[in-house]
Structures are given as C-alpha cells and as structure tokens.
C-alpha positions as CSV (number, residue, x, y, z in Angstrom):
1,X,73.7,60.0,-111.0
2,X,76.8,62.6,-110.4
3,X,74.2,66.0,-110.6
4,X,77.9,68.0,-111.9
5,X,77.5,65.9,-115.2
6,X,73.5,66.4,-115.5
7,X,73.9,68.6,-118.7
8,X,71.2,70.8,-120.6
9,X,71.5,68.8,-124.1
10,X,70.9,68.8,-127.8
11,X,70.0,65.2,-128.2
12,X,69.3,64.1,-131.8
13,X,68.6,60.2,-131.7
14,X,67.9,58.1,-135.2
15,X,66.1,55.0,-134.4
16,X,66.6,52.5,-137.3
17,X,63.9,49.7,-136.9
18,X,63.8,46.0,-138.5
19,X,60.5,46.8,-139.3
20,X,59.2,45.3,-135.5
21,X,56.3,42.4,-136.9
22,X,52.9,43.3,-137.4
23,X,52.1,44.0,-134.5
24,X,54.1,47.1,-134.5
25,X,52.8,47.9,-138.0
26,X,49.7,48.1,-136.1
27,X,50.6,50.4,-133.3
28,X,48.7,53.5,-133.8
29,X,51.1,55.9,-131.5
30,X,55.2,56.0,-131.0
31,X,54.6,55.0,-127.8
32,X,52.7,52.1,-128.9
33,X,54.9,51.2,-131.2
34,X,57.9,51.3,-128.8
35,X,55.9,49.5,-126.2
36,X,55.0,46.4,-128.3
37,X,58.6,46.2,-128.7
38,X,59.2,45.9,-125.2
39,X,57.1,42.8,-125.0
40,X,59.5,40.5,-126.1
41,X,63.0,39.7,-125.0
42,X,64.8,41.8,-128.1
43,X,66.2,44.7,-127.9
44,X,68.3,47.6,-129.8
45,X,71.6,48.8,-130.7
46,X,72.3,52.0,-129.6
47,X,75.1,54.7,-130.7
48,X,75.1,58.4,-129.1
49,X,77.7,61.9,-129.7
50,X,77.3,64.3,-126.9
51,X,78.8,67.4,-127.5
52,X,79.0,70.4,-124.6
53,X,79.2,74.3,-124.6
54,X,79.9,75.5,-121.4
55,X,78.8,79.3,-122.9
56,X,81.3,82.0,-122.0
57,X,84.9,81.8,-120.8
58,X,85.9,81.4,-117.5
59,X,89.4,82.7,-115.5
60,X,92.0,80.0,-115.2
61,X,94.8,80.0,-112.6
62,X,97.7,82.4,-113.2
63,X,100.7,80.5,-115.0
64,X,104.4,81.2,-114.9
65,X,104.1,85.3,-116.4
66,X,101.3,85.9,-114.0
67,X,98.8,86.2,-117.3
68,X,95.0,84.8,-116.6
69,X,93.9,83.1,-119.4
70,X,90.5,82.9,-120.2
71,X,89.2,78.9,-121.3
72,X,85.8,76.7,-120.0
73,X,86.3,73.6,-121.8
74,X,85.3,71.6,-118.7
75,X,86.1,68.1,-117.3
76,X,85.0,67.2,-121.5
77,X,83.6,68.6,-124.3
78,X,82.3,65.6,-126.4
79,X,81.3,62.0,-125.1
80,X,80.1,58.7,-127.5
81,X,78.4,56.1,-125.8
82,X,77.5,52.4,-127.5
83,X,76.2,49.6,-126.6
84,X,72.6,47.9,-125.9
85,X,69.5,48.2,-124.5
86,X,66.8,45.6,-123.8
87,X,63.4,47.4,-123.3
88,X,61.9,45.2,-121.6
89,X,63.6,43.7,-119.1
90,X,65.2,47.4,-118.6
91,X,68.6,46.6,-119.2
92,X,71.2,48.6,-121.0
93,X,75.0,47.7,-121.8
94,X,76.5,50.6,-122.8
95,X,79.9,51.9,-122.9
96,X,81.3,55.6,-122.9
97,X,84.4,57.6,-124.2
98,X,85.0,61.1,-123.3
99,X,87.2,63.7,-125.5
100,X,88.5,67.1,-125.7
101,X,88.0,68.4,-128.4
102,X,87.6,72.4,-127.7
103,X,90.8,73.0,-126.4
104,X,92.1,76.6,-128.2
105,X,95.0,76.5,-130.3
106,X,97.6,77.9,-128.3
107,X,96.7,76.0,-125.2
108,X,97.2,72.5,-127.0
109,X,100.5,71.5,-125.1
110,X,99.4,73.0,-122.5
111,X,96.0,71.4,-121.7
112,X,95.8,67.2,-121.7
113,X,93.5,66.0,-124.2
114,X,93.7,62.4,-123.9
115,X,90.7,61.4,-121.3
116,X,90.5,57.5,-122.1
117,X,91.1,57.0,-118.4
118,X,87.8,58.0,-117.8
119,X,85.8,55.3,-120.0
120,X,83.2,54.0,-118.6
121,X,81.3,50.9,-118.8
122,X,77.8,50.7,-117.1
123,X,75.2,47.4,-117.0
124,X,72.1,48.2,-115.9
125,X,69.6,44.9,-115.1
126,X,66.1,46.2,-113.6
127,X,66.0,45.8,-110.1
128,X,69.4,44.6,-109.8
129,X,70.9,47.9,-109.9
130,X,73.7,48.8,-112.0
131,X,77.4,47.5,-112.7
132,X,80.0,50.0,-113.5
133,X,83.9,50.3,-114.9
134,X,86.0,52.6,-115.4
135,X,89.2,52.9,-117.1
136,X,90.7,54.4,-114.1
137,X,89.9,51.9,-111.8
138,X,88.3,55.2,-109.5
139,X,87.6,53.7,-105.8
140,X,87.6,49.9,-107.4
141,X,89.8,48.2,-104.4
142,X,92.6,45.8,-105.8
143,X,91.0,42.5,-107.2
144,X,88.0,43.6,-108.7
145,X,87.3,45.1,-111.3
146,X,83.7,46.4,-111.3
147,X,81.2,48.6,-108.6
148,X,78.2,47.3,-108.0
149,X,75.1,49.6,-106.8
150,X,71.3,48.7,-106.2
151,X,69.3,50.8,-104.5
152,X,65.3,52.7,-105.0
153,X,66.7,56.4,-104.8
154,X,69.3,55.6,-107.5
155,X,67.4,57.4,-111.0
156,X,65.4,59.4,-109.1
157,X,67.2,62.5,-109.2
158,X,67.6,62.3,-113.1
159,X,63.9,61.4,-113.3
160,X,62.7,64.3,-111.3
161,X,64.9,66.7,-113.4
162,X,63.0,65.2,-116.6
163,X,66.7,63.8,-117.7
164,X,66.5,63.0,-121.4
165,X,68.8,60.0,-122.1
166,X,68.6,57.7,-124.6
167,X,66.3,54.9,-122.3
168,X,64.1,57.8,-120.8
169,X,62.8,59.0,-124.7
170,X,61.8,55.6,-125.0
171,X,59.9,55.6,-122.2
172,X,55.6,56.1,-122.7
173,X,55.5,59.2,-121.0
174,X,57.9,61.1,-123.2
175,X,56.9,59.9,-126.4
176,X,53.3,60.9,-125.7
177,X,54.8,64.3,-125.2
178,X,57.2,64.6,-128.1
179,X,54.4,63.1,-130.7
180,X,51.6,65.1,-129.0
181,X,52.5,68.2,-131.8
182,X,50.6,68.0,-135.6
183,X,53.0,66.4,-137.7
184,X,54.2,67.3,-140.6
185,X,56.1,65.9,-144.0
186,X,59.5,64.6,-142.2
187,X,61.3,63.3,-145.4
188,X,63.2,60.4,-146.2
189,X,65.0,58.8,-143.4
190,X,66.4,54.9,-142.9
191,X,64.9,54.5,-146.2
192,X,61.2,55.4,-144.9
193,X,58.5,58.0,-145.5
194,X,58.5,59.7,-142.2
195,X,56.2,62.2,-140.5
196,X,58.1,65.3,-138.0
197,X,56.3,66.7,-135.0
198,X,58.2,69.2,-133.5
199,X,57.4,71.5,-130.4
200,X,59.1,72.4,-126.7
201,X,58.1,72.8,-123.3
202,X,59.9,73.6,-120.0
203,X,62.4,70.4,-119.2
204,X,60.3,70.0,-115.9
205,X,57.6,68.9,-118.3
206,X,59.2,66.0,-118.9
207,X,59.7,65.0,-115.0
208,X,59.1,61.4,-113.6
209,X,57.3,61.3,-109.9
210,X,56.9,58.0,-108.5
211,X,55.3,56.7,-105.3
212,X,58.4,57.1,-102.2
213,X,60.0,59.4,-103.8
214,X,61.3,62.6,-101.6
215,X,58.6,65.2,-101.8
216,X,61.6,67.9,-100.5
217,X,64.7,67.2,-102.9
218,X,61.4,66.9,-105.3
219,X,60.7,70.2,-105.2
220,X,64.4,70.9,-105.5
221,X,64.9,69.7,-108.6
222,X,61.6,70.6,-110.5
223,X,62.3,74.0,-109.3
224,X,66.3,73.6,-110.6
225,X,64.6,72.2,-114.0
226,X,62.6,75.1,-114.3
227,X,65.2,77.3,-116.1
228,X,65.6,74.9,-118.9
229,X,63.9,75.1,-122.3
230,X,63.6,71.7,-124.5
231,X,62.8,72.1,-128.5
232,X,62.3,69.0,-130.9
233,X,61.8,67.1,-133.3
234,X,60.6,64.0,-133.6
235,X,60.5,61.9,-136.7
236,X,58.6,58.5,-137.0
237,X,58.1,55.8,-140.1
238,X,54.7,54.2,-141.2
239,X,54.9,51.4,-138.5
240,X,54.9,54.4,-135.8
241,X,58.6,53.5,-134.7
242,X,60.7,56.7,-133.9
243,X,63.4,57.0,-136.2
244,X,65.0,60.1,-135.1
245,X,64.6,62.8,-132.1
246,X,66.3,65.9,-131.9
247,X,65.9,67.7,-129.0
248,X,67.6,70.7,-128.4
249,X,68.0,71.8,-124.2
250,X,69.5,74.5,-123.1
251,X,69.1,76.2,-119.8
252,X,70.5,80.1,-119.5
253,X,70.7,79.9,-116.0
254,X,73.1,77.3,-115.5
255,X,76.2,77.3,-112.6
256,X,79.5,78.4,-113.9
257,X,81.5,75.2,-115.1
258,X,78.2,73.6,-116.0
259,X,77.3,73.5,-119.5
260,X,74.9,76.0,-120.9
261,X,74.0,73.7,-124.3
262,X,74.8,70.3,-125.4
263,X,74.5,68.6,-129.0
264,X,73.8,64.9,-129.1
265,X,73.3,62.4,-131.6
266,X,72.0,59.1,-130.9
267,X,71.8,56.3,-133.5
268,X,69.1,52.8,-132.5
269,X,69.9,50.6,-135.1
270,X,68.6,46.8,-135.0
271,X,65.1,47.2,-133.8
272,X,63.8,43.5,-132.7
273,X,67.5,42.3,-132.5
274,X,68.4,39.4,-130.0
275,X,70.2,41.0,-127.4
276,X,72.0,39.6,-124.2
277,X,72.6,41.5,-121.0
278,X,74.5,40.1,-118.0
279,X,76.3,40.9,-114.6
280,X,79.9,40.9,-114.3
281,X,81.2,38.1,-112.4
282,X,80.4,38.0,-108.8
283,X,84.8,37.9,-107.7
284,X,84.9,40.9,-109.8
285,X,82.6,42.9,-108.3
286,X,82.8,45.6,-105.2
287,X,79.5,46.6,-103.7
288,X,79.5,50.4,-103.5
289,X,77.1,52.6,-101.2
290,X,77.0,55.5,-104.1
291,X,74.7,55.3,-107.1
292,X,75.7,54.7,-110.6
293,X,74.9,56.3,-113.7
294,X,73.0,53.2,-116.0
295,X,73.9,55.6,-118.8
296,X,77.2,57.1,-118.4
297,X,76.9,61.0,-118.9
C-alpha cells in the first residue's frame, strides 16, 4: 500500500444480498451472516465512489504574472472502483478510475482533468499476492503487461492503521464493532426491513495485529491513526446481511496535501453469486519487489 493515498474516508457501502440460503437466514450476527457466506466458493459484486476534501487551500507555484494562486485539489478528487470479491478464498478483482472533479472554474484550462492514465486494475488471490495494471504502464518493462507482488508485510501497514476498505468491513472483526451499538428502525432499503446501528470510535479501534508483524512501525501507525475519528452507520436486513455502511472518517490532523475527509459509496450487489477470480497470464507478468494495493485507493 502507497501510505500518500491512505485517506481519512466517508465510506457508505450498500450490500444487496440474494437472500444467502438458510443458513444465513439463520445467522444471528452480521458477522455471522457474512461469515457463512464465506464458506462456499461465491462471492459479490462490488461498486464503490470515493470522494476527497483535502480541507483548506494550499499555495501553488507562481505562473507567468507572478500571482500565487491558492488550489489543493490533489493527485484526484473522486475515484470508482468495480469489480469482485470472493470471500472466501480472499480474492478480489476490482478495477479503479480516478477523476477531477474539484478543479475551480477559472483554473479549468489550466489544470488537466483527464486522469484515465492512472486506472488501475488489481487481482488479489490469498497467499498469492496481488496482480496489478495500470493504464500508464508505470515501471511495467516492455512485454508485459501486469506487476506481480507476494509477500507477508504487504497489508500490514493498512491493517495496523485500521484501513476501512470495502474487503476489511467485511471482515469479523469490524462488523462486531460496527453492529456492537443498539439498533434502531433503519427503514426500507434493497426492498428489506432493515435495523441501523450507528456509533464511532478512534480509527485505531479498528486496527489488525497479527503474529510477525513489526512491533516498531506498529506503534507508528496506531499512534499516526490516533488523530482519526470514524462515525457510522450500519444498516442490516432480517437474514443479518449488511446492506449498507456509512462510515464517515476524518482525521483533523492530517499532513498538508493529504486529505482531511473523504465520502465513499460502495454498492455489494449479488450476494451468493458465482464468481471467478484468476491470475494474469504468466508471459504477462513482471515480478516486482514493491507491494500492491489489492484494492486500489
């Protein structure tokens, strides 16, 4: 994971389920609903809008009159991801566009707004690491077409951090948390009764340890986490299966250039679908030493 694109976000995710079987009419928790999903070899669409605020204006280089003109826009200001995800054999397929879409009006012909070089495909397989390409073609030698990354430090820096992408609220750990408050009515969504509990915590809350992992860059980034706040909302049907999460993160003490806020919207249609998830072709493939983003932020 690139840390400069680790954003505080304002992730609101609707899971539309086929209804899952009986047994996940059964499940008595989200998380147990989710996890009895993961049993088989089906998966779920997925569908995501990431929008940025990068908070107050920054100085941009002089221009031909010598005037500074105030903008942050950063690298992007909105990003849509699709694609797949295969819970469990954890495997994702999903691909993302990035767009300006803050630029002020009188800096239009000035600042480029067309970013499809930067779209980015990433498969993930488990232990296999993960596949990525990019529009671009950024450090793919001639001849191939996709990196290629495996290794057990890759994830850990979004994990520590308590990361909230779309395959991390899925996991058991998370939903635990966001269900943990008393719900309440939630309304009408995906044509189900559904129930809301809402609350928030510290974004370190939500961080991952595992066995090996680097008790000093640990520290680090539960410490770096600290600053940010995470609110939501969390809205499941009868059968216990999420349908939507909104989770609002925002972190006040954030570097210059890195955003203060971010909106998301993240749409899992297809619960139970038949999904299938392979590598690239070997010829096409480089084998890079840097890790790679399974979900491209």
């Amino acid at each position: 994971m690139h840390l400069s694109r680790i954003a505080p976000t304002v992730l609101l995710i609707t899971l539309t389920a086929g209804c899952g079987g009986q047994s996940a009419m059964a499940a008595r928790t989200p998380a147990e609903a989710v996890a009895q999903q993961a049993k088989g070899s089906t998966g779920v669409k997925v569908t995501k809008l990431v929008r940025l605020d990068y908070g107050k204006a920054i100085p941009t280089p002089p221009a031909d009159d010598d005037d500074i003109v105030l903008v942050n826009i950063g690298e992007y200001s909105e990003s849509r991801t699709t694609g797949i995800l295969r819970l469990g054999a954890a495997a994702s397929d999903l691909t993302t566009t990035y767009y300006r879409t803050n630029i002020p009006e009188d800096l239009k012909d000035v600042i480029p707004d067309d970013l499809s070089s930067m779209t980015t495909r990433a498969i993930s397989i488990g232990d296999s690491g993960t596949y990525e390409q990019r529009a671009d073609r950024r450090d793919v030698p001639a001849g191939k077409t996709w990196l290629h990354h495996s290794g057990p430090k890759c994830g850990m820096a979004a994990r520590l951090l308590g990361a909230l992408d779309a395959r991390a609220v899925l996991s058991p750990k998370v939903l635990q948390k966001l269900a943990a408050p008393a719900p309440s009515s939630g309304g009408i969504i995906d044509a189900v009764a559904t129930v809301v509990h809402s609350g928030s915590a510290a974004q370190a809350e939500f961080s991952i340890l595992a066995p090996g992992d680097d008790p000093v860059m640990a520290a680090q980034l539960l410490k770096q986490s600290r600053s940010a706040q995470v609110s939501w909302q969390l809205w499941v049907g009868p059968d216990q299966l999420p349908r939507r999460v909104r989770l609002i993160t925002a972190d006040p003490l954030a570097e210059e250039g890195v955003p203060r806020t971010a909106e998301a919207e993240i749409d899992f249609t297809g619960w139970g679908s038949d999904v299938s998830i392979a590598p690239p072709p070997k010829d096409q493939v480089h084998e890079t030493g840097s890790c790679l983003d399974p979900e491209p932020q």
